[in-house]
C-alpha positions in Angstrom: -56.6 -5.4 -4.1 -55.6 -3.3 -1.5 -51.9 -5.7 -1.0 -51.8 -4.7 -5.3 -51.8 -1.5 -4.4 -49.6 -1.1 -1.5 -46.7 -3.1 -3.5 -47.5 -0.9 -6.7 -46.9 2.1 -4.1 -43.6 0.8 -3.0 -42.1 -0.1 -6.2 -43.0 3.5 -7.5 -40.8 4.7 -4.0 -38.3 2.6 -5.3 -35.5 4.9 -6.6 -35.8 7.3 -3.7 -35.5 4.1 -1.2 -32.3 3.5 -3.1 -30.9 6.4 -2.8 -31.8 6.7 0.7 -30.1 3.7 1.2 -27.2 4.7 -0.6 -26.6 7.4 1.3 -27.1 5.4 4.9 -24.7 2.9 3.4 -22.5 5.5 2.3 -22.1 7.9 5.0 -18.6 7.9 5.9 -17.6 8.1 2.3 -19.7 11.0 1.5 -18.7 12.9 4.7 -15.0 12.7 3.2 -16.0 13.7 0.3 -18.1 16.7 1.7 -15.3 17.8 4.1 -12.5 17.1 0.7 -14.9 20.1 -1.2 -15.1 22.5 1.7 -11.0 22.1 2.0 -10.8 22.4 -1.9 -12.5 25.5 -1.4 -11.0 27.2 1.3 -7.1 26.3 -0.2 -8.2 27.7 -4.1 -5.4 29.8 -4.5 -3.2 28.5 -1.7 0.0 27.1 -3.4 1.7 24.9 -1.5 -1.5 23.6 0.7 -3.1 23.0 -2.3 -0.6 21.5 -4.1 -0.5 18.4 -1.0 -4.3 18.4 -0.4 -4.3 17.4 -4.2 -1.5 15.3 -4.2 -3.0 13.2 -1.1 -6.3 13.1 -2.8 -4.9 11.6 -6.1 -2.2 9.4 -4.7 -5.3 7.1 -3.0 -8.1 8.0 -6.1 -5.7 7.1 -8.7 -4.8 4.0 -6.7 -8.5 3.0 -5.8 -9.4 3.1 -9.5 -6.5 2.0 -11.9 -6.4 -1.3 -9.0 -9.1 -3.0 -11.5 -6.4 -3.0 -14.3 -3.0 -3.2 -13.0 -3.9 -5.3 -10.1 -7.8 -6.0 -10.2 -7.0 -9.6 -11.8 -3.7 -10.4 -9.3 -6.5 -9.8 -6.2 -8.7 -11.8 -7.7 -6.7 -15.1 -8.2 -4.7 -14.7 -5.4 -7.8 -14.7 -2.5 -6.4 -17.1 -0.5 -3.0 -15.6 0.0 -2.4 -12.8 2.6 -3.1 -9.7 2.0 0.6 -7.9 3.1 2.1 -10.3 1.3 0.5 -9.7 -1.9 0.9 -5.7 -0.5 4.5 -5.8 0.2 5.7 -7.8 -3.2 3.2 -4.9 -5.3 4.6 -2.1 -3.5 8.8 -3.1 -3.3 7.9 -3.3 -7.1 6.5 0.4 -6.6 9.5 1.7 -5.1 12.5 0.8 -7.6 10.4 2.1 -10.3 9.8 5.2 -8.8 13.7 5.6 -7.6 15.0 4.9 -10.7 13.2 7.4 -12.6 14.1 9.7 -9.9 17.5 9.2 -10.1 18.4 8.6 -14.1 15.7 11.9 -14.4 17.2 14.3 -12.3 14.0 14.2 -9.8 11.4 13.4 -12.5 9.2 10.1 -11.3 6.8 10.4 -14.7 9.8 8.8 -16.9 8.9 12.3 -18.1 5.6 11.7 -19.1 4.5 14.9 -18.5 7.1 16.8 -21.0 6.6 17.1 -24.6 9.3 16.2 -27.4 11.5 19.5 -26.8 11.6 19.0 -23.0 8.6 21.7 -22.2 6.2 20.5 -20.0 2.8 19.8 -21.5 1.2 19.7 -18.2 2.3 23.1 -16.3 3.1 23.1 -12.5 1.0 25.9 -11.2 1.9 28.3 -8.5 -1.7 28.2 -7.3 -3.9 25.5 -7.5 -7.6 26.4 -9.1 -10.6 24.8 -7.3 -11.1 22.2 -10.7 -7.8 21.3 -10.2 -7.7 19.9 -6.8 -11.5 18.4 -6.9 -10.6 16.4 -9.8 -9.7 13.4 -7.5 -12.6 13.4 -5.6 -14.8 13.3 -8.9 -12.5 10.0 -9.5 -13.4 8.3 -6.0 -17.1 9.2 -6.7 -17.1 7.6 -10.2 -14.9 4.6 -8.4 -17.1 4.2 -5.4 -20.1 4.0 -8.1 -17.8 0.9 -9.5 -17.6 2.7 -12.8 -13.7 1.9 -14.6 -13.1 5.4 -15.8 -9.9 6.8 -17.6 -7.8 8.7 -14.7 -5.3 9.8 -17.1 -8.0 12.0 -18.7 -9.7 12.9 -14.9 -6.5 14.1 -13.8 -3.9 15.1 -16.4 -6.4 17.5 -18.4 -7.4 20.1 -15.8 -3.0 20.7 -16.0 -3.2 20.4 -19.8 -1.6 23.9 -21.1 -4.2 23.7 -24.3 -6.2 21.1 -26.3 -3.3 19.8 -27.6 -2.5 17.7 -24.6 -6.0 16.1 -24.3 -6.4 15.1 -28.1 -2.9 13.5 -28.3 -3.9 11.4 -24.8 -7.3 10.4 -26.2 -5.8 9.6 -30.0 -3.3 7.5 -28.4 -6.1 5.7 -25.7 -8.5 5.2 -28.4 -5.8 3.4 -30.2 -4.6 1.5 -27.5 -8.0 0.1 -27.4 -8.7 -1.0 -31.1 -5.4 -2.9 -30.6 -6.0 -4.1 -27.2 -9.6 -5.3 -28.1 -8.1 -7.1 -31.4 -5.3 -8.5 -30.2 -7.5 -9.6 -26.5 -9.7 -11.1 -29.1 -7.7 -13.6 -31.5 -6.1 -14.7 -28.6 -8.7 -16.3 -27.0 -11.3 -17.6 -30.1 -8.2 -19.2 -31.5 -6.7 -20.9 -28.4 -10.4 -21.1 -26.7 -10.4 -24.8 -27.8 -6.8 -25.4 -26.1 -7.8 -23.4 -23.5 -10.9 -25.1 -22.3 -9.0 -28.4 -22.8 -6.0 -28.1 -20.8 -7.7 -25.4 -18.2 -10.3 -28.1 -17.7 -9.1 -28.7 -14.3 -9.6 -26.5 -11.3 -6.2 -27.3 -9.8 -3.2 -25.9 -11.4 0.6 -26.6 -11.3 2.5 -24.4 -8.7 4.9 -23.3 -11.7 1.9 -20.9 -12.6 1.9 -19.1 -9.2 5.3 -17.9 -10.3 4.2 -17.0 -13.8 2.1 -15.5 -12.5 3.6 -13.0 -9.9 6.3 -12.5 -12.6 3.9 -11.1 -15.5 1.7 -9.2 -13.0 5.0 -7.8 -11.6 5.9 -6.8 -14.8 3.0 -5.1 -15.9 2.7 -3.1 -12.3 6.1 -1.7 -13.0 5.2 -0.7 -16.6 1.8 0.6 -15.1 3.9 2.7 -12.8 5.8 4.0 -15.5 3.1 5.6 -17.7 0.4 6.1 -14.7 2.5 7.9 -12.0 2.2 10.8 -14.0 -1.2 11.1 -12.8 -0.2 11.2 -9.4 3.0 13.1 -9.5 1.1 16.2 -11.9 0.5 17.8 -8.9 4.2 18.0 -7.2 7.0 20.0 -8.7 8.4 18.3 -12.1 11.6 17.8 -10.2 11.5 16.3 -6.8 13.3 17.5 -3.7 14.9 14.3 -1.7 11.8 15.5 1.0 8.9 15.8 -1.7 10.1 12.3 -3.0 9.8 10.8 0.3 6.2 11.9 1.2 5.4 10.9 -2.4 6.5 7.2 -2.5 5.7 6.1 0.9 2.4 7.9 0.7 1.5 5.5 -2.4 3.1 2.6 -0.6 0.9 3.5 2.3 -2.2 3.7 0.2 -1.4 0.1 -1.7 -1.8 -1.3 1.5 -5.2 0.1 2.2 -6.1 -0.8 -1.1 -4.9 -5.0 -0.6 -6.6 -5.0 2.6 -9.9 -4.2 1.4 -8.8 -6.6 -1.3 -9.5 -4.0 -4.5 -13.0 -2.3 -2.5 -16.0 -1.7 -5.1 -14.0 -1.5 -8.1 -12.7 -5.0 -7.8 -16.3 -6.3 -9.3 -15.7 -5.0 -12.7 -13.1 -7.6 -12.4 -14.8 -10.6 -10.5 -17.8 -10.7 -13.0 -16.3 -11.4 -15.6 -16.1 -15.1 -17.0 -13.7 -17.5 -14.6 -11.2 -14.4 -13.9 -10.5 -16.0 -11.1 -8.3 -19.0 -12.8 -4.7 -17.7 -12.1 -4.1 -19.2 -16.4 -6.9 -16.9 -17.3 -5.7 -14.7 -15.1 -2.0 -14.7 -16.5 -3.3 -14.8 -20.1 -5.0 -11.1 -19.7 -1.9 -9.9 -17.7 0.4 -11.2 -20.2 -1.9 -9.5 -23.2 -2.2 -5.9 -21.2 1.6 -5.7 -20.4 2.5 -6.5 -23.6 0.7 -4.0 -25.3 1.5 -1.5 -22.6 5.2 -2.2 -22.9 4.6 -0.9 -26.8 3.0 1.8 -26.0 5.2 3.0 -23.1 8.1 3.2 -25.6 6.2 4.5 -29.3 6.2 7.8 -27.0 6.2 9.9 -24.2 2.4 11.1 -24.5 0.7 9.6 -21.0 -2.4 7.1 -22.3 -5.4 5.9 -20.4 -4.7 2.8 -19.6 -8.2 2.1 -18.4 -9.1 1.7 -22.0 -6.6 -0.6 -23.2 -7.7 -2.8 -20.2 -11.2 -2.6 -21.0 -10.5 -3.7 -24.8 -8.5 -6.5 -23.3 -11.5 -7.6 -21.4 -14.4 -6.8 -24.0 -12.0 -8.7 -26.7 -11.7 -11.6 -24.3 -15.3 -11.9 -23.3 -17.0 -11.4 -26.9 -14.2 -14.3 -28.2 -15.3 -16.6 -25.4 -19.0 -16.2 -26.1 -18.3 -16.8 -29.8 -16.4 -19.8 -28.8 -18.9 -21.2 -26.8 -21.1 -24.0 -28.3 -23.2 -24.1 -25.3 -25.2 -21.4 -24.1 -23.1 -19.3 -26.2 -26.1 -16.8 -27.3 -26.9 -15.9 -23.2 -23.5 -15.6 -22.7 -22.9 -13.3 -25.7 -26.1 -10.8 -24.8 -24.4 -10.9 -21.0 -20.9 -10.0 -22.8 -22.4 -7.3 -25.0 -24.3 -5.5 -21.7 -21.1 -5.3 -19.6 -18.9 -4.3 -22.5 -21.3 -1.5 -22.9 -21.6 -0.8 -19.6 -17.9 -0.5 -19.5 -17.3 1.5 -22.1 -19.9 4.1 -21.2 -18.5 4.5 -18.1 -15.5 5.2 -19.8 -16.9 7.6 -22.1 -18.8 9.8 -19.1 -15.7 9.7 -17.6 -13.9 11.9 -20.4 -16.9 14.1 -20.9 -16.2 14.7 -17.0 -13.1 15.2 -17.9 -13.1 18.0 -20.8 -16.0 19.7 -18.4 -13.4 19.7 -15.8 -10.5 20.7 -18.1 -12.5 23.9 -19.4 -13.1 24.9 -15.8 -9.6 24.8 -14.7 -8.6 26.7 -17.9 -10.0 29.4 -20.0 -7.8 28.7 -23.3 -9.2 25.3 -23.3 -13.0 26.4 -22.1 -12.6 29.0 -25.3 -11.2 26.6 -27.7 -14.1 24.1 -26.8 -16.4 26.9 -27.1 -15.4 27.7 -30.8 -15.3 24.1 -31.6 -18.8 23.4 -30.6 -19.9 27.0 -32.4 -18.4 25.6 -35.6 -20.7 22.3 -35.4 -23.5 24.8 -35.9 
């Protein structure tokens, strides 16, 4: 009786345990993060030392968390190579991407991403940074560190948004990108699950889809560049000294390399749990699926998307097809599906409300226009 009772007062002790433990397991990352909110604080209002304390904060938070879209599947089904290898072919890729735009732009590294259709900027360059502003990256390696796959485009870009214009045309154009990604992510894989499973039978694979593979992850980095850097580069000028370009690219080449030799950190198991991800042919299947739709949507328009959603409906469509497909043990597999889909997209979803509650601190037109909106439900 007594043993009952001292287990029944341990699992009630539980949750604080956990977060105990957390925070002993922790300790170095929350320590940044404390010491990143005091220096938040003390540059509000600074221009240019808040400007770079920003810039360094979202050049390795944007990193960290878009790694389990752009690159989450490439670590995963390439574990046995090295990891400067797989950093130097990723970041070479980075580079030319990032020069070119610099050069045919004039200095802009965004493929202007960050202008609207008259050439205004939609995302303002303050001459101060706000305190919302240059915290917003360190509310992205929170939610990362908590291995939750939220949208940085909508962390990021909306506390520079001018008005609610420029976060309702980012999350139209997201939401969108989903629906199609999830579709498309679906008929893929329940009609070729048959062919799939026959021919991917075999754990070994022919060498020739090592090179497919590099090539289509390759491909889809550079076109992740293209409509992502924008989240990075918000928080430098909109035209780029020769110096500010400098710090900017070899700062992000810097931080790819931290990121491949932790091999993706937390984040990375968003990616590893899902069905066989590790097969470089499934792995080259989603990477072929996301660039392709990412390639569409990088030339429809200039309006920056979350591409964290269109991964995650290439994922969910991928997984829900497979455990229709199955004829055994399909129903487990579909309820284990359905939970991390939902997981997902939740995280997803708290990451926007994050990011409107950050975007109506940062700014008072939006934090009014919000308010009158929510007034009118009632």
């Amino acid at each position: 009786m007594a043993k009952n009772k001292k287990f029944n007062r341990t699992k009630r002790n539980r949750p604080y345990l956990n977060v105990l433990d957390f925070m002993v397991q922790e300790k170095t990352f929350l320590a940044i993060v404390i010491v990143g909110l005091v220096l938040a604080g003390i540059l509000t209002g600074y221009g240019q030392a808040g400007m770079w304390l920003g810039f360094f904060f979202a050049a390795y938070a944007t990193v960290a968390n878009d790694s389990i879209q752009s690159l989450g599947t490439f670590i995963e089904s390439n574990k046995n190579k090295k990891w400067w290898v797989l950093w130097l072919f990723v970041g070479v890729i980075f580079l030319a991407v990032v020069t070119f735009s610099w050069v045919y732009f004039d200095g802009d590294v965004t493929y202007q991403r960050l202008l609207d259709s008259d050439g205004n900027s939609k995302y303002p360059h303050p001459e101060t940074f706000g305190f919302f502003q240059i915290i917003a990256p360190l509310v992205l390696l929170i939610l990362t560190r908590m291995r939750m796959p939220v949208s940085t485009t909508f962390l990021i870009l909306s506390v520079f948004s001018a008005d609610t214009s420029g976060i309702t045309s980012v999350v139209w154009k997201s939401w969108s990108g989903y629906i199609m990604a999830f579709i498309l992510s679906f008929l893929v894989w329940y009609l070729s699950y048959n062919t799939i499973k026959k021919y991917f039978k075999s754990r070994k694979t022919h060498n020739a889809w090592t090179a497919i593979q590099w090539i289509v992850s390759g491909t889809l980095w550079g076109v992740w560049v293209m409509q992502d850097g924008a989240n990075i580069a918000v928080y430098l000028p909109r035209t780029q000294s020769l110096t500010e370009f400098i710090i900017f690219a070899t700062t992000i080449f810097a931080g790819l390399g931290l990121l491949f030799y932790l091999r993706g950190d937390k984040i990375q198991e968003v990616v590893s749990e899902k069905a066989r991800i590790s097969d470089i042919r499934a792995a080259t299947l989603i990477d072929a699926t996301y660039v392709i739709l990412l390639i569409y949507k990088l030339f429809i328009s200039t309006v920056p998307m979350s591409t964290t959603w269109v991964f995650l409906g290439v994922i969910g469509g991928r997984e829900i097809a497979i455990s229709l497909a199955r004829t055994k043990k399909g129903r487990k597999h579909r309820k284990k599906a359905g939970k991390m889909i939902f997981r997902d997209f939740s995280s997803a979803m708290i990451g926007l409300f994050v990011s409107i509650a950050l975007a109506a601190g940062a700014n008072p037109e939006i934090r009014s226009a919000i308010g009158e909106t929510v007034s009118g439900w009632f």
